[in-house]
N, C-alpha and C positions, 0 to 999 in steps of 0.2 A: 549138689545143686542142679535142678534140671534147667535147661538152656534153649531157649527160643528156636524154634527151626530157621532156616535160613530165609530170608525174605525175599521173596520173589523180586526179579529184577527191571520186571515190566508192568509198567502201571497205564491204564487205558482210562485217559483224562477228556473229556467232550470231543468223542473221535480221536482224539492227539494220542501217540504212544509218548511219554517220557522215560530218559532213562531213572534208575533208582539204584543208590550201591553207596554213595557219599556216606552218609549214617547210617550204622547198623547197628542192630541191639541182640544179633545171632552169637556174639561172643563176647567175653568180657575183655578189657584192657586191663595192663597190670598200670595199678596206681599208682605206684614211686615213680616208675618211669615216668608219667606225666607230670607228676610236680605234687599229688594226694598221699597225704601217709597211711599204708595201709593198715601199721598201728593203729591210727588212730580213728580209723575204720572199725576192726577190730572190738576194740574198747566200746563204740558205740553201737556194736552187736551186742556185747557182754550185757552193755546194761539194758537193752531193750529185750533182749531174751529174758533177762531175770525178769523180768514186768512177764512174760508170759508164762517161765516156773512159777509165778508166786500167784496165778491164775487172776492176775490183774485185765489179763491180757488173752482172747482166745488165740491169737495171733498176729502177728506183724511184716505188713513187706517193704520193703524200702529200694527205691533206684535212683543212683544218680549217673549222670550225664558228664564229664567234663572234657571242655576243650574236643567237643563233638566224640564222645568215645564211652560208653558203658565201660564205667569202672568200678561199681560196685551194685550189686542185686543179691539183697539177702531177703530170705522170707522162713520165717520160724513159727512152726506155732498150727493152731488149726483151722480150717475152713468151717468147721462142723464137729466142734467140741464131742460131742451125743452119738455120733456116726463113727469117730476118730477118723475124719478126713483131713491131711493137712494141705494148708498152704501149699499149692505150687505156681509159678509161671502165668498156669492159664486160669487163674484164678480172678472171679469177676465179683468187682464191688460195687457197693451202692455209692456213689459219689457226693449225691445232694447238691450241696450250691458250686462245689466244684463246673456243674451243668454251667452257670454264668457266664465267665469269660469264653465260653464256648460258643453260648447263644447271642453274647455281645460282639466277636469278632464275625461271624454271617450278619449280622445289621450292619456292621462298615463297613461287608463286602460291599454291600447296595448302597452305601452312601456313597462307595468309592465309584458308582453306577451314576451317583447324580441322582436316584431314588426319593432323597431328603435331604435338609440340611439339621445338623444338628441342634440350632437353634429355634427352627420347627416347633410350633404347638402339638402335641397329639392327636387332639382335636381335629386338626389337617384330613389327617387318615384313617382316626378312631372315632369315631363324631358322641359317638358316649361318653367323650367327657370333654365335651364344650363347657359347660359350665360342671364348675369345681367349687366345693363347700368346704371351709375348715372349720373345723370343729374344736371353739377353746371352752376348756370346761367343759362345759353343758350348752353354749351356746352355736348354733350354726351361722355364718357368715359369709356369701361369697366372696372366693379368692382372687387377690388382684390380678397376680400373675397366671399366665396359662400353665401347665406340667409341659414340660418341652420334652424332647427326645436326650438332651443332653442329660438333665436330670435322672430321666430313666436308668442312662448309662452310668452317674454316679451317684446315685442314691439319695439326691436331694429334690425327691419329688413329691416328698412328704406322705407316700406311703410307707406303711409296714407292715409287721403279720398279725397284727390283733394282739398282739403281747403290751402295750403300750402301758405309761401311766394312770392315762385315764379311761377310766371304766366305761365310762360313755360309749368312748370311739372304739373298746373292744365290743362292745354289744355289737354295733354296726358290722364288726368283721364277724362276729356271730351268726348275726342272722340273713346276714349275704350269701356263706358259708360258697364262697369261691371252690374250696376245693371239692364241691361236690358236682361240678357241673361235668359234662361230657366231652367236651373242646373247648378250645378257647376262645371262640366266640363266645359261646355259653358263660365261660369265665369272667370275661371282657363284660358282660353284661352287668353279672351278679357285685364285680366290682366295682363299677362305675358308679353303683348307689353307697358304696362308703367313700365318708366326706375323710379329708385330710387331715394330717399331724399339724403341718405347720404351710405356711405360706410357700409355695416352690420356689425354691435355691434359695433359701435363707438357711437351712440349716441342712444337715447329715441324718439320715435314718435307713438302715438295716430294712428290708421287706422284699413286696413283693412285684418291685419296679421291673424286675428282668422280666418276670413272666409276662410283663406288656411288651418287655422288646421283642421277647416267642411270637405274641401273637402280631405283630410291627414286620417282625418277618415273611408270612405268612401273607396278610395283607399285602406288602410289596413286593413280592414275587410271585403270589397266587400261587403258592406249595405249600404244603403241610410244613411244618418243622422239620418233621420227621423226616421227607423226602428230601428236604434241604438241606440240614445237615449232612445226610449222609451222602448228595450230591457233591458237597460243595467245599466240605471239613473232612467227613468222616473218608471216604475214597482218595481223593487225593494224599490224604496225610498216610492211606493204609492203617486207621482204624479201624479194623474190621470186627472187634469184639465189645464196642460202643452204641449200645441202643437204648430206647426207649422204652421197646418191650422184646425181653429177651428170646430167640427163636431155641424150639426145643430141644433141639441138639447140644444148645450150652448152658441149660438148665442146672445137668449135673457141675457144671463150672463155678457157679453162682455160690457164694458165701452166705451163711446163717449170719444175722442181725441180732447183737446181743445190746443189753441193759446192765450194768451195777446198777445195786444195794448195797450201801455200806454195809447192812447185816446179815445179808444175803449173798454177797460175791455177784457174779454172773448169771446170768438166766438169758434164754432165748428171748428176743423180742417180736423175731421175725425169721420164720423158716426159710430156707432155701429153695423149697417144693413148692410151700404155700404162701406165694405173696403178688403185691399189684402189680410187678416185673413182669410175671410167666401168663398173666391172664391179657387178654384184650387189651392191649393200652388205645386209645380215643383223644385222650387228655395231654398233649405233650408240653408235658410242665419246663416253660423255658429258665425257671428260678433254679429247677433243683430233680427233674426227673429222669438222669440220664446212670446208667452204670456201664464201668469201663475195667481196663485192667492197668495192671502199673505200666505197662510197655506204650499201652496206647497213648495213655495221657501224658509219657515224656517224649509222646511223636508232636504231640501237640505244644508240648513247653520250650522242644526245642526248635519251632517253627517260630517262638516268639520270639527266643534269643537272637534267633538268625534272621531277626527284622524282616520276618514277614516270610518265608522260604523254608522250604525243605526236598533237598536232593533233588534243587532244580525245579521244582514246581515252588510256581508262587500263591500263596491263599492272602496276601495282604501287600499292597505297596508298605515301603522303608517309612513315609512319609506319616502312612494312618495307623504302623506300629509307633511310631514315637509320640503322636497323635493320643493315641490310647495310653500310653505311659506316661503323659503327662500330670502333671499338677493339676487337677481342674478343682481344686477346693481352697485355692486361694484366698479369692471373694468372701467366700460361704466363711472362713475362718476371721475372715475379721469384722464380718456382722455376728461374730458371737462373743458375748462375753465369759464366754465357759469352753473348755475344749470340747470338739467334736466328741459322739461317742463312738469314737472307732475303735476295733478290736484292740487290746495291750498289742504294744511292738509294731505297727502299723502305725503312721503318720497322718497319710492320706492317701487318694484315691484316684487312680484315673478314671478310664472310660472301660469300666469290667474288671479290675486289678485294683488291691490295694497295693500301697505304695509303702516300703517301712525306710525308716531312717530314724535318726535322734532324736529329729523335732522335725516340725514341718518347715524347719528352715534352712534343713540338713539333711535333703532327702536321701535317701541312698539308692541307685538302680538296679533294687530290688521289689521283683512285684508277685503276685500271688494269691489265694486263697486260699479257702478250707472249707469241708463239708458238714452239715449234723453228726456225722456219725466217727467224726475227725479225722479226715482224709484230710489230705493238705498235699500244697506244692510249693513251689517257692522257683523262680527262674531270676535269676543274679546277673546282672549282665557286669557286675564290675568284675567277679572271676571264674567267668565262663562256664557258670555251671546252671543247672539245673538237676532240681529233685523231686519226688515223687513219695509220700507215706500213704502206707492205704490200712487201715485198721475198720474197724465195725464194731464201736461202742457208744452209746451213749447215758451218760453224760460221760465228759471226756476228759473236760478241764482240767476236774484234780491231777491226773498224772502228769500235767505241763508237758506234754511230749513236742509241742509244738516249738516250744522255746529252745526246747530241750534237743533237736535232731539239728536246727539251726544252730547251735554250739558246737556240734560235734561237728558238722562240715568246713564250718568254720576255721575251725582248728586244726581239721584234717589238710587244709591247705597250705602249702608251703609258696612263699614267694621270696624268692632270692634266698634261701637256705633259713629263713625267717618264719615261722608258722603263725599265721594271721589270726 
C-alpha cells in the first residue's frame, strides 16, 4: 500500500500561522487496538475486490477514520482499466453531489457573518426569482410561498433536474438548458425561467437547489466559488487536491469515468485526458462540480465529526454544525401523506446532509451523501467514525455497495467486547 507523505506542520490561515499534527492520515493505526476488527475489515476487502476481479468494478478505494486515527486505506483495482493504471493514494475522482455539503457549509460560514438568515427569501439577493411559478400538470400558477435559503439547504425548494413526472416541467428544464451557460450568473438566469415542482417547503425533491447556494455564495462574499472555497474550506482543511478544474500537473492523477451494460460489462465514459475537469472551467457547479481524493474528503468529514474543527483551526462554530445536522423535515413530513422521497436508508435531511435512522422518528447521528458516479461518505458521530468510498461508475445501484460498506463498518466495530 502506498502511504501519504507526511503533512506539513504549518498551515498559513489569513496571516495567522496555526499549528497542524492532531490528525494525520501519513500512517495507518492498527484497528484492534482501537476497538475495529481487522477481520472484519479484511472480509470487507475480500468482497469488494471480488466486485473488481469479476470486472464489475474498475476499482475501489475506501478510507475510514476512527476515534481520530486512519485505521484503514485500501484501494484495489484500476484508475485506467485501457492504460493498466492502478488505483493509488494520489488518485483523484469525480465526486458529483458529494460537491453539496461542501458548498452548503461556506453558505453558513456567512450566515454565521450575519450575511443572511435562513429564513430569507432568495429573492432578497437573487432578484430572478421574486416571482416563482409552479407548474401542476400543464397549468402555471403563481407560488404562495417565496423559495427561502433554508429550502435551498434542504431540498424543499421545489426544484429538480428536469428528471421529474411531469413532462411539461422537464420541457422547461430543456429548453432553459442551465447547464449550458458560462457562470453562474448565467446559470442563475437561464433557471429562474423554470417554474416549480411543488409549492416551497411542502414537500422534498432531489435537484438543483445547492447550485443556487454556489451562486448565494458568490453574491455574498463577492468571490468566485472557486476562490472561496479554496480560501475558506479547501486551505485551511489542507485539501489541496480538491478543485474545480484540475491544474496540469495532476492531470495524470485524475481517474477514467466508466458506464455498465448489462451486455456489455464496462466501457469508458469519460477519459482522464479528455474531459470538462482539465479544460477551462468558468462554470463552478456548486451541486456537483468538484473532484477530490479519499484523504481530502476525510479532512473534511472529519472536521464535521469534530463539530466544526480540524487540528485547531475552526471552519464552523459547535452551534451551526448541529444546526446543519439537524431535523429540518419535520414540517414537510407531516404535510405529506406519502413518505418523502428520500434515498433508501436515509430518513431525513439537514442543511447539506442527509440524515439516516429507522424512521424519522428515530434518527440516528449519522449523516452523509453520495455522488452520480457512487462516491459516498458517511460521518457517524454515535461511533466516532468517519468514511470515505470513492468508485467511478455509473449506473451504480445494482451492486448495493452503499448499503453494503455501511454493514461491514458496522460490524467491524467492537463495543465492550460486543460487535455492533
Amino acid at each position: 500500500m502506498n502511504k501519504l507523505k507526511t503533512i506539513n506542520t504549518l498551515l498559513l490561515i489569513t496571516f495567522c500561522i496555526a499549528a497542524f499534527g492532531q490528525f494525520e492520515l501519513s500512517e495507518l493505526s492498527n484497528p484492534d487496538e482501537l476497538g475495529m476488527s481487522s477481520d472484519s475489515l479484511e472480509k470487507m476487502n475480500a468482497y469488494f475486490h471480488n466486485l473488481v476481479d469479476e470486472k464489475k468494478l474498475a476499482g475501489i478505494q475506501i478510507g475510514i477514520v476512527y476515534k481520530d486515527k486512519l485505521v484503514h486505506f485500501d484501494t484495489y483495482g484500476n484508475a485506467d482499466i485501457e492504460n493498466d493504471i492502478p488505483l493509488d493514494d494520489k488518485s483523484i475522482f469525480r465526486i458529483f453531489s458529494m460537491t453539496k455539503p461542501i458548498v452548503s457549509v461556506a453558505l453558513m460560514q456567512l450566515y454565521e457573518q450575519g450575511k443572511f438568515q435562513l429564513e430569507d427569501p432568495v429573492h432578497k439577493y437573487i432578484p430572478e426569482f421574486r416571482n416563482s411559478y409552479i407548474l401542476k400538470d400543464s397549468t402555471l400558477m403563481i407560488a404562495q410561498n417565496p423559495v427561502r435559503i433554508i429550502d435551498l439547504l434542504r431540498h424543499t425548494s421545489g426544484y429538480n433536474y428536469g428528471n421529474s413526472s411531469n413532462p411539461k416541467l422537464d420541457e422547461y428544464y430543456a429548453r432553459a438548458n442551465p447547464r449550458s451557460a458560462s457562470n453562474n450568473k448565467e446559470y442563475i438566469r437561464k433557471l429562474s425561467r423554470v417554474p416549480l415542482q411543488f409549492e416551497p417547503g411542502t414537500n422534498w425533491q432531489y435537484g438543483v437547489s445547492t447550485n443556487i447556494c454556489g451562486y448565494l455564495v458568490e453574491v455574498l462574499s463577492g468571490r468566485s466559488l472557486n476562490d472561496y472555497l479554496k480560501d475558506f474550506i479547501f486551505t485551511p482543511l489542507q485539501m489541496h487536491d480538491t478543485h474545480f478544474q484540475l491544474p496540469k500537473e495532476k492531470i495524470p492523477h485524475f481517474t477514467t469515468g466508466y458506464r455498465w451494460d448489462d451486455e456489455g460489462g464496462l466501457f469508458i465514459a469519460e477519459s482522464a485526458k479528455e474531459n470538462r475537469y482539465v479544460n477551462e472551467v468558468t462554470l463552478f457547479n456548486g451541486g456537483g462540480g468538484l473532484v477530490s481524493t479519499t484523504f481530502d474528503y476525510l479532512k473534511f468529514c472529519q472536521m464535521i465529526l469534530n463539530e466544526g474543527t480540524l487540528n485547531d483551526v475552526r471552519i464552523l462554530k459547535e452551534e451551526t454544525i448541529h444546526l446543519m445536522l439537524s431535523d429540518h423535515l419535520a414540517q414537510t413530513r407531516q404535510s405529506q401523506t406519502e413518505r418523502l422521497r428520500l434515498p433508501l436508508g436515509e430518513a431525513s435531511f439537514g442543511l447539506g446532509f442527509a440524515i439516516r435512522g429507522e424512521n424519522p422518528e428515530s434518527l440516528e447521528k449519522v449523516f452523509g451523501w453520495g455522488g452520480a458516479v457512487g462516491t459516498y461518505f458517511k460521518v457517524d458521530m454515535q461511533r466516532d467514525v468517519t468514511y470515505v468510498m470513492m468508485i467511478q461508475i455509473s449506473p451504480y445501484r445494482h451492486l448495493g455497495l452503499r448499503s453494503r460498506i455501511q454493514e461491514f463498518i458496522n460490524s467491524a466495530i467492537i463495543e465492550q467486547g460486543i460487535k455492533q
